[in-house]
MIVEXKOL-509511 format. One line per 3 residues: number of its first residue (from 0); their letters; for each residue y, x, z of C-alpha. Coordinates in pm, 1 decimal, always signed. Each point is the difference from the previous one (the first is absolute). Last residue first. Layout:
// MIVEXKOL-509511
NUM = A = Y,X,Z  ...
END
This chain:
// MIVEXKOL-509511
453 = XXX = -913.7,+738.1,+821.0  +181.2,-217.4,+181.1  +129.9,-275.1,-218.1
450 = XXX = +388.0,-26.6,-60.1  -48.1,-304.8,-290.4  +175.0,-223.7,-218.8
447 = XXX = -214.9,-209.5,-273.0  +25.1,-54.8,-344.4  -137.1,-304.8,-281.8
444 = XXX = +257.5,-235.0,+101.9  +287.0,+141.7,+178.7  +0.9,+194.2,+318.2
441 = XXX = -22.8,-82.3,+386.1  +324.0,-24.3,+75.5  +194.4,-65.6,-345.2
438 = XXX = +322.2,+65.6,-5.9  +354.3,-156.1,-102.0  +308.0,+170.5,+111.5
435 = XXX = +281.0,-182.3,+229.2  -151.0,+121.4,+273.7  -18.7,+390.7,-102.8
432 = XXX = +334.9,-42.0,-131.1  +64.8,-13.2,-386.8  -35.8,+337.0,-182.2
429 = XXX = +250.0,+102.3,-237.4  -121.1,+139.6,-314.2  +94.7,+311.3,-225.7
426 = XXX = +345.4,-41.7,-141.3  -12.8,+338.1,-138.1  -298.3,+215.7,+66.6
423 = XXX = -87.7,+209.4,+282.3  +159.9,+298.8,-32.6  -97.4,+354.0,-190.2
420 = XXX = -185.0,+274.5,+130.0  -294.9,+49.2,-266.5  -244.0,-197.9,+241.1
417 = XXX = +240.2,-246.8,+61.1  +28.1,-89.9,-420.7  -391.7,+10.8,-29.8
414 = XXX = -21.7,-195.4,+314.8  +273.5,-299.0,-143.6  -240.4,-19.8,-311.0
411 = XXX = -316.9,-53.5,+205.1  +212.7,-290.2,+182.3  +161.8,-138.7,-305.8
408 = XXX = -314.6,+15.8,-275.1  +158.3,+196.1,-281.3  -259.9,+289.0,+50.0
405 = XXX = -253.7,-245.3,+21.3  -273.3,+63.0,+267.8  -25.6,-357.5,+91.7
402 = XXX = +68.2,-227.7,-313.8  +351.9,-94.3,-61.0  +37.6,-392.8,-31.1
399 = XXX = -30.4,-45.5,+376.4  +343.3,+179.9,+53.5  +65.5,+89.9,+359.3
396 = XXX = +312.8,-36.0,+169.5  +120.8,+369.1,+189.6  +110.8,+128.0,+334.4
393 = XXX = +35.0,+330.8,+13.3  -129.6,+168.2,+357.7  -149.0,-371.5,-6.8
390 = XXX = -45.7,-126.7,+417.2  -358.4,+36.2,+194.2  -95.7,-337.9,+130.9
387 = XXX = +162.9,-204.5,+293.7  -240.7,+11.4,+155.1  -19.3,+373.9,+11.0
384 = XXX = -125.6,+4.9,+382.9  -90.0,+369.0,-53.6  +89.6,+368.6,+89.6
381 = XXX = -179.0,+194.2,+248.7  +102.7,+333.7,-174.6  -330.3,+20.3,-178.9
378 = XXX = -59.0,-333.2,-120.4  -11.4,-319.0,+199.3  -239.0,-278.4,-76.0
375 = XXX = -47.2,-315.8,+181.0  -347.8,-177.0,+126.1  -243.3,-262.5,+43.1
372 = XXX = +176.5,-282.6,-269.4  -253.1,-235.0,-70.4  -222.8,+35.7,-368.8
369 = XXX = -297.5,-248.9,+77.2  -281.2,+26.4,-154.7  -182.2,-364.9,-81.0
366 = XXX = -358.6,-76.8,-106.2  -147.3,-44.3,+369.3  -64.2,+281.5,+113.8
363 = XXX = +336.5,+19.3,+110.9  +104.0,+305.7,-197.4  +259.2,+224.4,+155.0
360 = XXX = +308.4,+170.0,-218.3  +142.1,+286.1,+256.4  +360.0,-115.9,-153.4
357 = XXX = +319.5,+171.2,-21.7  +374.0,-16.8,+110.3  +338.4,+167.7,-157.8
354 = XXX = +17.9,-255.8,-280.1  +378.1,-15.7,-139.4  -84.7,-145.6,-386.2
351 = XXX = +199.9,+302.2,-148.9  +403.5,+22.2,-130.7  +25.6,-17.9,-403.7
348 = XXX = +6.4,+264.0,-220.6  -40.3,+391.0,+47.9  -76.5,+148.8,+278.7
345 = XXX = +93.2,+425.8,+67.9  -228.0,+107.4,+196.7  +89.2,+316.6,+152.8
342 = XXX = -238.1,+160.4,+201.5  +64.2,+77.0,+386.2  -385.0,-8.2,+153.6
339 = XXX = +78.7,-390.2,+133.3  +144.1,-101.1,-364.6  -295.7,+49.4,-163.0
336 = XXX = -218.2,-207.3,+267.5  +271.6,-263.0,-29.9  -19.9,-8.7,-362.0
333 = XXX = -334.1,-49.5,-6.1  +15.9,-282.5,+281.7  +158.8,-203.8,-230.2
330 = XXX = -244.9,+73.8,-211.9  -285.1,-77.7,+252.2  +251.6,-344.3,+73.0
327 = XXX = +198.0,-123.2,-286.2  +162.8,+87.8,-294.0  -13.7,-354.8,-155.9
324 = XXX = +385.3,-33.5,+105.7  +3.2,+278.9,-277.3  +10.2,+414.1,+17.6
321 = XXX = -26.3,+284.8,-268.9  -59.7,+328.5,+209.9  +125.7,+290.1,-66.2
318 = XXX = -136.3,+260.8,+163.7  +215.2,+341.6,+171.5  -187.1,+320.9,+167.9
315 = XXX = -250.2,+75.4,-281.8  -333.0,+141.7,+122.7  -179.2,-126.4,-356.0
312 = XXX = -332.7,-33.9,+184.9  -326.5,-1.4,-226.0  -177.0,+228.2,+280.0
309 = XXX = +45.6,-208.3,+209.3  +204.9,+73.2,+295.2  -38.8,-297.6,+285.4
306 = XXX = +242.7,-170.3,+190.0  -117.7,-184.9,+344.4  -75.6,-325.5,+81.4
303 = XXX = +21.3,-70.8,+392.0  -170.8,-228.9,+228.9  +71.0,-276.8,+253.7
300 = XXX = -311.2,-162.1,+70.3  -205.9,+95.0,+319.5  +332.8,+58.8,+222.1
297 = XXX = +232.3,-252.8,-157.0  -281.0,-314.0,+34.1  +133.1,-158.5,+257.8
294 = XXX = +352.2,+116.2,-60.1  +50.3,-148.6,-350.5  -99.8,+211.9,-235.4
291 = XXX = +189.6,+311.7,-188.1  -106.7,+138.5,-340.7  +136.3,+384.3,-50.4
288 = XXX = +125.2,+92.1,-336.2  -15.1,+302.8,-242.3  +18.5,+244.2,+281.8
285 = XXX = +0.9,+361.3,-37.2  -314.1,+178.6,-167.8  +137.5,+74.9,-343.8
282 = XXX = +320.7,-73.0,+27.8  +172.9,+273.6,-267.0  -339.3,+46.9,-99.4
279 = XXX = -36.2,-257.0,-250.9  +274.1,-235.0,+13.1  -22.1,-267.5,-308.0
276 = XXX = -373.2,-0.4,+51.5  -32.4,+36.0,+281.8  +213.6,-347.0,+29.5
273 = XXX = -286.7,-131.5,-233.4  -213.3,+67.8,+267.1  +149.7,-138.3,+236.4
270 = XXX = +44.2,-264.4,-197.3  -327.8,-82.0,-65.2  -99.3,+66.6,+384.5
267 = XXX = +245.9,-298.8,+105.2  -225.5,-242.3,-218.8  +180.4,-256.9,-192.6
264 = XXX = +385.8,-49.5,-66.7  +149.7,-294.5,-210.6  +60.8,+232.1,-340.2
261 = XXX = +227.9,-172.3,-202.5  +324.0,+259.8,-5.4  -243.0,+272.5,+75.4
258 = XXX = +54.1,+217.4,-285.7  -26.0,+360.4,+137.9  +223.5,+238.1,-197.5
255 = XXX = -63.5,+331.7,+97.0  +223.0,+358.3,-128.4  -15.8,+286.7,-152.2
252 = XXX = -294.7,-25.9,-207.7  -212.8,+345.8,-99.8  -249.9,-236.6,-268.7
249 = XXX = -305.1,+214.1,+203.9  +182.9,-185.3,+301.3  +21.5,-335.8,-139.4
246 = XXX = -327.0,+6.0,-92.8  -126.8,+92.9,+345.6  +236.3,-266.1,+140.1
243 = XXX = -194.9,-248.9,-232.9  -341.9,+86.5,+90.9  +74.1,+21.2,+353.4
240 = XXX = +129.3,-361.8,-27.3  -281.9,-130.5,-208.6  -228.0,+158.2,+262.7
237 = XXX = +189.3,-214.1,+256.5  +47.8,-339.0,-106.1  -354.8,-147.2,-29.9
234 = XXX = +39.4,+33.7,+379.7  +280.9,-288.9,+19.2  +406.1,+48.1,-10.2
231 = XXX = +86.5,-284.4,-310.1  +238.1,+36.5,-248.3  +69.6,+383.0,-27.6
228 = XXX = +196.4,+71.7,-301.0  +42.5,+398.1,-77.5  +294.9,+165.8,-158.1
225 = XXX = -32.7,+393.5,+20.2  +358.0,+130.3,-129.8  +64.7,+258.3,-233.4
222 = XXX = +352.6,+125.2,+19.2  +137.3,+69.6,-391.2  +359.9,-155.4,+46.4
219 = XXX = -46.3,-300.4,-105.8  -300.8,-53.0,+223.7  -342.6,+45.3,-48.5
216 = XXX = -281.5,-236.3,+58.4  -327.4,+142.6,+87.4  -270.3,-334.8,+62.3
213 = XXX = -191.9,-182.5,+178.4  -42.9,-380.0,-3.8  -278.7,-270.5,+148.4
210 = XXX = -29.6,+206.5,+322.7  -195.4,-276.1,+193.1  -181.5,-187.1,-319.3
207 = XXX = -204.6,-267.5,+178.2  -333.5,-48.2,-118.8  -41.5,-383.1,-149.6
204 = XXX = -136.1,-347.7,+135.8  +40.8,-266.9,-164.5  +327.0,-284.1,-143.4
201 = XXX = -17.2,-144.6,-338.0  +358.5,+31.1,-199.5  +109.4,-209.2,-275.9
198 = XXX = +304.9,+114.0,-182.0  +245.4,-165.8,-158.2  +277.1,+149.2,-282.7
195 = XXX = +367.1,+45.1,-8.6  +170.9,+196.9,-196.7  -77.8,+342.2,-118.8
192 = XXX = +301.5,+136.0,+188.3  -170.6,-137.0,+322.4  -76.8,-322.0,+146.2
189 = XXX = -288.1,-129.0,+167.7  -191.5,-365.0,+75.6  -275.5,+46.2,+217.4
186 = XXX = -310.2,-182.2,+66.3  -177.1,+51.0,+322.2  -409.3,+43.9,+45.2
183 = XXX = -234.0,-8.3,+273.0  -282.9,+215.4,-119.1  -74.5,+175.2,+307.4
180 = XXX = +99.8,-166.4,+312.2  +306.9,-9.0,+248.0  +269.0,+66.3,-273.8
177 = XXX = +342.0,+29.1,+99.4  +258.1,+14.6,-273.5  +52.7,-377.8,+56.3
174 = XXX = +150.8,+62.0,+331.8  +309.2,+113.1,-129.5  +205.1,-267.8,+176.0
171 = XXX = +363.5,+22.0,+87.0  +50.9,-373.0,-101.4  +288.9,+99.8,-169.0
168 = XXX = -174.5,+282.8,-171.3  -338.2,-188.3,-84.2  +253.5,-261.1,-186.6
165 = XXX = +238.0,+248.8,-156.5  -353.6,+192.6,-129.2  -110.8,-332.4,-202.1
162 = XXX = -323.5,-105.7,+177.4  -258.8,-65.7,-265.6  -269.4,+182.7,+65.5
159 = XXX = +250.6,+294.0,+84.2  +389.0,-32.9,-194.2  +217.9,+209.9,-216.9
156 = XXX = -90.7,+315.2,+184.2  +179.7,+270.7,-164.1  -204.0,+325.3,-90.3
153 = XXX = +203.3,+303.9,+97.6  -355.5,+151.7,+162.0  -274.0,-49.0,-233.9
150 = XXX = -221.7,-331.7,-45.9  -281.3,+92.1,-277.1  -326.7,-220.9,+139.0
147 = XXX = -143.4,+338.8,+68.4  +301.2,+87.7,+250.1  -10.8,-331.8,+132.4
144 = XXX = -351.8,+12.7,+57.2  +67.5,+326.3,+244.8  -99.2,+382.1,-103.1
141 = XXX = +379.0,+62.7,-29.2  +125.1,-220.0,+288.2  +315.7,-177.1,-158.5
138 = XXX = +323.7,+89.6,+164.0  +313.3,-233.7,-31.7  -55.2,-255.3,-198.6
135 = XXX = +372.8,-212.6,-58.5  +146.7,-231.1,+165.6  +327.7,-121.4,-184.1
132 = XXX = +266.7,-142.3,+213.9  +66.4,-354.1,+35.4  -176.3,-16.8,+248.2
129 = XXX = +154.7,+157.8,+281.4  -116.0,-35.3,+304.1  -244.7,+303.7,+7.2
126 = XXX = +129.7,+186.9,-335.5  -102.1,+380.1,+187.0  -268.1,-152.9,+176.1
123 = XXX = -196.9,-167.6,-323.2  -45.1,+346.2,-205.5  -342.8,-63.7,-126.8
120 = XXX = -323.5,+114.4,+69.1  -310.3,+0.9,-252.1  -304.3,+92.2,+88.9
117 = XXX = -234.8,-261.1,-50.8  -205.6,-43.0,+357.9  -229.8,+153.1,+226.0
114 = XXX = +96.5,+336.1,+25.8  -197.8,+335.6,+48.5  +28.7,+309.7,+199.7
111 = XXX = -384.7,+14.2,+75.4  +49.7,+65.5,+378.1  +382.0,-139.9,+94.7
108 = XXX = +53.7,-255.7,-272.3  -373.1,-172.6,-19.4  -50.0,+48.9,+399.9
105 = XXX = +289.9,-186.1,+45.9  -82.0,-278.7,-266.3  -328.8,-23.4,+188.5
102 = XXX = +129.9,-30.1,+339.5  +215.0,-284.4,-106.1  +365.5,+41.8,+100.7
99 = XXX = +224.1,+24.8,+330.9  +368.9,+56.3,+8.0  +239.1,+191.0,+306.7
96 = XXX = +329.4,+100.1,-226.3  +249.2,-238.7,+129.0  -5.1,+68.0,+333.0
93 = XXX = +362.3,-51.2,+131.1  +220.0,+218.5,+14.3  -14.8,+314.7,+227.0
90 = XXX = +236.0,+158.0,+260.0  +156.9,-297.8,+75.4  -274.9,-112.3,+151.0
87 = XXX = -67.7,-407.8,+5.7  -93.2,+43.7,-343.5  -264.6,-261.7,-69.1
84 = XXX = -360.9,+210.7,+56.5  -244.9,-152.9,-180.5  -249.0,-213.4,+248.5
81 = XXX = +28.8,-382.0,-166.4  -2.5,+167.8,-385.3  -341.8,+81.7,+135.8
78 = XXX = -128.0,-313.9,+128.1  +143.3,-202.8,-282.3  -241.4,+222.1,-209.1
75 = XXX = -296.6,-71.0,+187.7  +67.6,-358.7,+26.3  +76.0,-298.1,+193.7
72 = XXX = +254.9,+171.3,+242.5  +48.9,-51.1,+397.6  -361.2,+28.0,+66.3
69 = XXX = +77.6,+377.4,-0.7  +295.2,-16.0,+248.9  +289.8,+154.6,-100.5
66 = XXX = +81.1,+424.5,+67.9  +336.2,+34.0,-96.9  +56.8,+348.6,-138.1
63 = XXX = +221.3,+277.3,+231.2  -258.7,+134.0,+218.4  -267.5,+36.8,-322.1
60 = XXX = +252.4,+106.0,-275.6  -227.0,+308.4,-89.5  -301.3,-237.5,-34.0
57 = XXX = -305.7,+126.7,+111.2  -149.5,-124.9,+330.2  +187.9,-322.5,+72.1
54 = XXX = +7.1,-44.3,-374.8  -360.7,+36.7,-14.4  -87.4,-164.2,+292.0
51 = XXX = +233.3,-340.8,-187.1  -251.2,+80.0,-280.4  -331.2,-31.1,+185.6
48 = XXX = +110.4,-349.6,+148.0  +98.9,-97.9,-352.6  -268.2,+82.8,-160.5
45 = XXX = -233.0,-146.0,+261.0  +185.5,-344.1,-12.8  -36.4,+13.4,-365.5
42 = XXX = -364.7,+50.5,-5.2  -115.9,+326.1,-162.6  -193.6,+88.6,+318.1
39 = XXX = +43.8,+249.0,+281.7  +333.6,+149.5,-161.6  -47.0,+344.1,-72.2
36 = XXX = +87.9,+345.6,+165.7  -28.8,+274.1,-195.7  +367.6,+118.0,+37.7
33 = XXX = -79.0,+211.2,+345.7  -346.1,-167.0,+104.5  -273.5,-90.8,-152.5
30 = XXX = -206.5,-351.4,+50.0  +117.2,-338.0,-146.1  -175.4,-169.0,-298.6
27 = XXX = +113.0,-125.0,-349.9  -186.2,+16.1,-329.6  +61.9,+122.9,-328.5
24 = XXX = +218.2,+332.0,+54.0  +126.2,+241.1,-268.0  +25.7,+307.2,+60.3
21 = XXX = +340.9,+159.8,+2.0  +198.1,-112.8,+290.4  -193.9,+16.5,+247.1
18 = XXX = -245.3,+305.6,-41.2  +288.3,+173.2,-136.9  +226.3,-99.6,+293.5
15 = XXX = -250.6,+113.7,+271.0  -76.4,+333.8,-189.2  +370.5,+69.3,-53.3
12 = XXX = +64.7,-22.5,+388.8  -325.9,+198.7,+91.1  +111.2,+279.9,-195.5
9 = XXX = +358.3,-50.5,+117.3  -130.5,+50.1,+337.6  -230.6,+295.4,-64.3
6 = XXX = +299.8,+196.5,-130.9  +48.7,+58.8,-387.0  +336.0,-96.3,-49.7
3 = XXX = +170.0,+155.5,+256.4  +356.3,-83.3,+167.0  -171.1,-169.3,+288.2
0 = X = +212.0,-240.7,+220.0
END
């Protein structure tokens, strides 16, 4: 296993899973080797011959996953739910994670960091099977449609083209806040303090907004604080990260507040980063997180991310980080990383997704990447296999009718009072078990979960 990031193999490794995950390819063809394999034609036989090598080849679950006959399944997609791993291994659940997606809606989130779609996101887990509770918007992407059509988080969803929200609750079906072409449009009927009003939103493409919020926040007892929101761990994150930390240290902040309560995860060297961020050179050159195959491909693949020292470092040895059962996978793996170099984070909220694994995304040449689990994570001290997710230091409910970055909103609010030494609040939440707790898998309308190798 190498522990550097700049050896020849790792090279090699990010320049096969640029070249394959990144551009965008038209036609199919077979040739290559490593991930650039293809299917020989686009045929479905073909596709699914070429995917069951795949698996054979790739998947971290390979000895343990059935292995069905191709001609077995009428489709593609049948084919692939047909080879996830079930669970046999008590070790590790079943594969719940493994997802495929157009190429081109890929490419759109991961290289230009834009979204198809309108932006808004509600908070549908948290009243899953209940519906007579209100739902109410959640997060609204601030460059979105939504955003320009006037929806704000606290809004309450009345009903969706029509839909009242007990009836899209009880069937436990958002999928209306999916658009799969520009100019779709939904109709919403909202609530708020103003009353109620509707609002017509047309879905297109728009630039994600990764670090949406930053900002110094002090507590009541003078502390300054760096808050900063990170929603979504691609490239277009990073100099807005150095930026911030820089700010935060010309501002002299004591203490990090990282926001990740709906940030699915992204690209492990984004939070690295941002981990360098926090640490500075405390860790600088120890392990982040080391990425480990299954044992075919161990001894060409397994790698290591390492802390860096930027220069806009805060080099505190504590974080607080504001946690949500969307707090999955890269961020999970955030607070691993911190936690493998002995800092404190302190998580505030509600326990995380419990995503351990990652994807080496592969296009088929055929229109489709597919996201399967290659590898787990471990952080410094060889700690991992959080399926279970990371648990709340202090547990607390959120409010959606406090905007993010509030000083009243409940998890910010329960930092500032940490931060100064006091206890978590009174009567702060009580988590139901893991199994009894509603998540999502492979994220909610509009977001994504993602460990990606790079």
């Amino acid at each position: 296993m190498t522990t550097r990031l700049h050896s020849a193999r790792i090279r090699r490794a990010r320049t096969l899973i640029a070249a394959s995950a990144l551009v965008l390819l038209a036609a199919c063809g077979g040739g290559g080797d490593g991930t650039d394999n293809r299917p020989l034609t686009c045929s479905v036989a073909d596709q699914k011959t070429w995917l069951r090598t795949y698996f054979n080849d790739w998947y971290f679950w390979y000895r343990l996953s059935p292995d069905p006959a191709p001609t077995a399944f009428a489709t593609v997609g049948g084919y692939f739910d047909g080879l996830l791993y079930t669970g046999v291994d008590a070790r590790f659940p079943a594969d719940r994670w493994s997802n495929y997606e157009s190429t081109e809606s890929f490419n759109r989130f991961f290289g230009a960091g834009q979204s198809l779609g309108y932006g808004v996101a509600v908070a549908g887990l948290e009243v899953s099977g209940l519906p007579s509770q209100p739902l109410y918007v959640r997060y609204v992407e601030p460059l979105s449609p939504a955003a320009g059509a006037g929806v704000v988080r606290g809004d309450r969803v009345l009903s969706i083209n029509g839909r009242t929200a007990a009836d899209l609750i009880a069937a436990d079906d958002l999928s209306v806040l999916s658009a799969t072409a520009a100019g779709q449009t939904i109709s919403l009927v909202l609530r708020n303090a103003g009353g109620d009003r509707t609002v017509t939103v047309a879905a297109a493409i728009f630039a994600l907004s990764p670090v949406p919020r930053a900002q110094v926040v002090t507590t009541p007892l003078g502390r300054k604080l760096g808050y900063v929101v990170v929603k979504d761990m691609i490239s277009q994150a990073d100099p807005l990260l150095a930026s911030t930390f820089a700010d935060f240290r010309a501002q002299g902040v004591s203490d990090v507040v990282v926001d990740l309560r709906y940030n699915g995860g992204g690209l492990v060297s984004v939070g690295a980063n941002l981990a360098s961020l926090v640490t500075g050179s405390r860790a600088a050159g120890l392990t982040y997180s080391t990425l480990l195959y299954n044992d075919k491909r161990a001894a060409a693949w397994n790698e290591s991310f390492a802390f860096g020292n930027p220069a806009s470092a805060l080099g505190v040895t504590r974080a607080y980080v504001l946690t949500g059962r969307r707090t999955c996978s890269a961020s999970e793996q955030f607070i691993n990383g911190l936690r493998g170099v002995g800092v404190q984070v302190v998580a505030i909220g509600e326990t995380t997704c419990g995503k351990p694994v990652g994807f080496l995304p592969q296009s088929d040449g055929c229109g489709t990447t597919y996201n399967v689990v290659n590898f787990e994570s471990v952080n410094g001290r060889n700690e991992g296999r959080f399926f279970d997710g990371f648990a709340a230091t202090c547990p607390v409910v959120e409010d959606f009718s406090k905007a993010l970055g509030a000083a009243n909103e409940p998890l910010l609010s329960a930092a500032r009072t940490l931060a100064d030494g006091g206890a978590c609040p009174a009567g702060a939440a009580r988590e139901l078990p893991m199994s009894l707790r509603k998540v999502s898998p492979r994220g909610e309308p509009g977001e994504r979960q993602g460990m990606i190798a790079r």
